[in-house]
N, C-alpha and C positions, 0 to 999 in steps of 0.2 A: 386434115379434114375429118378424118375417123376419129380420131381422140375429142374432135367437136364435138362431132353428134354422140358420141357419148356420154361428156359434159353432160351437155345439155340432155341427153335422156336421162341422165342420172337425177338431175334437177328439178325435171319434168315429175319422175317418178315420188321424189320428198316433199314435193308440192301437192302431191295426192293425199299425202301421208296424215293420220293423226299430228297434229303440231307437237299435245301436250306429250302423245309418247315418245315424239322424237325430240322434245327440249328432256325429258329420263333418260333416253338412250344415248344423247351427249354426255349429261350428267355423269351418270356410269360408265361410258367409255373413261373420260376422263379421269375419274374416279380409281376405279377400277376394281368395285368393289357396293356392292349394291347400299350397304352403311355410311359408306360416307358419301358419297350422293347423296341417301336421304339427309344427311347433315346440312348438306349445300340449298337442295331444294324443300327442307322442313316439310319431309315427308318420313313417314314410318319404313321401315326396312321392308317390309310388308309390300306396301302399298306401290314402293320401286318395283320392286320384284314382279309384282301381279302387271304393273305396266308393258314391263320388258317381255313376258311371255305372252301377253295380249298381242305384243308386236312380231314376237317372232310367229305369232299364229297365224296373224292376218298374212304376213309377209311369207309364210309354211316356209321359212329357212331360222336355223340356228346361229344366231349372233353371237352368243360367249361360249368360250369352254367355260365350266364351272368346275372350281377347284377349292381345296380346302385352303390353300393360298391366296384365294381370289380369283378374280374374274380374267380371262383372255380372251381378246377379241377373235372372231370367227374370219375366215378369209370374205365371207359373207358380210361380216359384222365390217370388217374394216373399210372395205367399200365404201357400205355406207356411213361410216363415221367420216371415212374423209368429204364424203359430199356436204354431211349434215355438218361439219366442222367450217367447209369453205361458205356454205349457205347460212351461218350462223352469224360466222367474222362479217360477211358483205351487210347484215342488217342489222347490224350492232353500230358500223360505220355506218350507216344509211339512218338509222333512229339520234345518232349524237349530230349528223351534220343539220337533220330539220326540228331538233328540238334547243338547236344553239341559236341565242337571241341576237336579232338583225342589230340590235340597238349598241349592244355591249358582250363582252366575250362574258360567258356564261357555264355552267356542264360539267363535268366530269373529265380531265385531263390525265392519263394512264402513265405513265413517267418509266422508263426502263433505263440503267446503265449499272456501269459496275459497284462493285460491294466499295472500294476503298474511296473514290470520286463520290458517291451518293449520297454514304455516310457521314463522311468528314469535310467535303468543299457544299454538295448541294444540300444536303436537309437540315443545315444550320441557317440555309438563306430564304428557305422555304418561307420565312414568317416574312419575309418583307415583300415577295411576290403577293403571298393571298392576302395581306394585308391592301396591296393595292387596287387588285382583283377579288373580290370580295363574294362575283357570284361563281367564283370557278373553284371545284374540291380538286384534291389531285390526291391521285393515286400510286405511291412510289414502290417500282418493283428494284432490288437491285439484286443483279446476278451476273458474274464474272462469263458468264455464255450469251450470246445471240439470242436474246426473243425475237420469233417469226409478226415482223408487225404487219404483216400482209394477211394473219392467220386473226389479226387484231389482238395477241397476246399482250399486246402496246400498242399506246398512238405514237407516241416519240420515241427514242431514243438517243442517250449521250454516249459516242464509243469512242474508243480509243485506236480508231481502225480506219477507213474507208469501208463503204456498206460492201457485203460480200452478195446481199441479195439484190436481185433486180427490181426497177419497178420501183425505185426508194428514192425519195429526192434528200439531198445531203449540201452541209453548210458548212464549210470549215468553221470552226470556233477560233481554237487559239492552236498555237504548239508549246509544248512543254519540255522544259528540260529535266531530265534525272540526274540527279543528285547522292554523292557516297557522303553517308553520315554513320555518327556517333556518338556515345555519351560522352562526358567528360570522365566518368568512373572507368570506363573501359579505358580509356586513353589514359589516363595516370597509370592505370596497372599493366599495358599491352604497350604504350608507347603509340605513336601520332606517325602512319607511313607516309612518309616525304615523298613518294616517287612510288608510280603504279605497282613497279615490278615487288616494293616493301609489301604487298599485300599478301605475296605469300603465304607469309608468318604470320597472318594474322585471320582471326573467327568470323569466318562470314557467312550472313543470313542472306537464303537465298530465296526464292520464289519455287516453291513446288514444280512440276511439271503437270500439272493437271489441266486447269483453264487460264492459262494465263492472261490477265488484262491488259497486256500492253507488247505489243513488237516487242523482241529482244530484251525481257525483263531481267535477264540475265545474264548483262552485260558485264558485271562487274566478276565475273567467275574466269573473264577470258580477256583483260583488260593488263595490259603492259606483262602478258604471261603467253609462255610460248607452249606447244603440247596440250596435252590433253587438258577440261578448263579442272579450275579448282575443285576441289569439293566444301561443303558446307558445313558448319557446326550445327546450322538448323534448316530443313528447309520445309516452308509450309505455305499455304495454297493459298494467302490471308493479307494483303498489302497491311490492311488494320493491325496485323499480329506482328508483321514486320516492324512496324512502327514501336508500336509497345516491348518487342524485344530487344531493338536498336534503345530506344530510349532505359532499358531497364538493367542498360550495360554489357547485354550478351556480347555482343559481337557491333560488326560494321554491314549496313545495309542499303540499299540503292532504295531512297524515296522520290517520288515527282514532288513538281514544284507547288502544288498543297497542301502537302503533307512537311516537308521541308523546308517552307515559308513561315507555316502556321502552326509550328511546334516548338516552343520554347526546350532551354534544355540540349538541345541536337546541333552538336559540332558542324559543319560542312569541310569536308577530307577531299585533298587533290583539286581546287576549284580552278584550278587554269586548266585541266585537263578536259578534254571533249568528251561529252556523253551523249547518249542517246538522246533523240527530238520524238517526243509521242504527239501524234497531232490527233485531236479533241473534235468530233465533226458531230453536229446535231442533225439529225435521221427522221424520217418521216413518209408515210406513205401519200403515193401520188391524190389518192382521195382528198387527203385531208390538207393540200395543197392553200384553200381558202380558208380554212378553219380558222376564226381571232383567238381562239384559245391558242392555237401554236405558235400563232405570229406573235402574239403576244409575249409569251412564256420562250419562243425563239432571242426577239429582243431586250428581255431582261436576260438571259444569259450573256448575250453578248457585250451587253452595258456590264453587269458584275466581273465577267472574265477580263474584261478590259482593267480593270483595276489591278489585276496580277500583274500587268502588263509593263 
């Protein structure tokens, strides 16, 4: 009940506020850096600047540290960036749901999932979506991390996970199998391993440990091998680089199955053997439940995904 009424005082409080100086003081928050705000909002460095101190004056608290590195938020400042932040995401949902046409799906549609899924299965298929759809843009973020779609950093999302956030309505899509591949250049010179435990001996590209896109991407390290897992000839944080290394003869690497359907060239090694199942769920915030852009943009995936199928 206390964390309510705080809410809500906080709310209360930015509802009082200049708008325009708190759509700068978002800016800049985010930013983090009075310059490139003004890049964002096509305003002069100047003229950010004179805002932000307008605001810290009315409000007579200090919102950034200033530093010759940039800007840091103030315990003060963060506060209020998280209110202005939540107050910001709520009418940005609130302007795309009454300015979407009762008639036909219409708008701007935010698209978030990871680097190797986005680039290589979705935004080759893009053209036949907005072709169909014709009043709807879309926006394609791809990032091997978690956008907050609640924060509206996305309307959608396509992950490789079940949602870790609440408050998210989710759609299973498909599940995937992964796949050990390689060239044929690397197989003439290294020899083709018959049997898990032959992997040994042999160069394998592994997935970074950084943001991994998918449960257990690094299956194939600890696969028909007992102790500690293997090590790598390469490992890097890049499904796309895995591909291009695998295919460019380095070594042998674990692709999913559209990356390893839809690449010419690439062997499939060990295929009676079990691999991991990545299940593919499309994600979306409770708001935007009614939205035709999503329902939309929901069943052409599921009609395309069908087709792997």
């Amino acid at each position: 009940m206390e964390a309510n009424r705080r809410s809500a005082g906080a709310h209360a409080n930015v509802l009082t506020m200049d708008w325009d100086k708190l759509r700068v003081f978002h800016a800049v928050a985010e930013a983090g850096s009075f310059t490139h705000a003004g890049d964002t909002l096509n305003l002069s460095q100047s003229a950010v600047s004179r805002q932000i101190s307008a605001l810290e004056e009315s409000l007579q608290v200090p919102l950034f540290h200033r530093h010759a590195r940039g800007l840091i938020l103030t315990e003060q400042g963060e506060s209020l960036f998280q209110t202005v932040r939540e107050v910001f995401a709520k009418l940005a949902m609130t302007e795309a749901l009454l300015t979407e046409s009762k008639e036909k799906p219409s708008g701007r549609l935010k698209i978030t999932t990871t680097v190797g899924f986005g680039s290589h299965w979705l935004a080759p298929r893009l053209h036949a979506f907005l072709e169909a759809y014709p009043e709807i843009s879309v926006s394609l973020i791809l990032d091997d991390t978690d956008l907050d779609l609640a924060m509206r950093e996305a309307d959608v999302a396509i992950r490789m996970h079940p949602p870790r956030q609440p408050d998210l309505v989710q759609r299973h899509l498909l599940s995937m199998q992964m796949h050990l591949c390689a060239a044929p250049a690397y197989l003439e010179k290294h020899g083709t391993p018959r049997t898990p435990a032959e992997l040994d001996g042999h160069r394998l590209i592994l997935f970074g440990n950084y943001h991994p896109p998918v449960p257990n991407v690094n299956w194939l390290a600890d696969l028909g091998h007992e102790g500690p897992p293997r090590g790598a000839l390469l490992e890097v944080n890049s499904t796309h680089a895995i591909l291009l290394a695998v295919r460019s003869g380095l070594g042998i690497g674990a692709l999913p199955d559209y990356l390893a359907t839809e690449t010419e060239g690439l062997v499939r090694l060990l295929p009676d053997v079990p691999s991991p199942k990545v299940d593919i769920y499309f994600v979306y915030p409770e708001e935007l439940r009614n939205s035709k852009r999503v329902a939309v943009f929901r069943d052409f995936l599921l009609a395309r995904l069908a087709e792997m199928g």
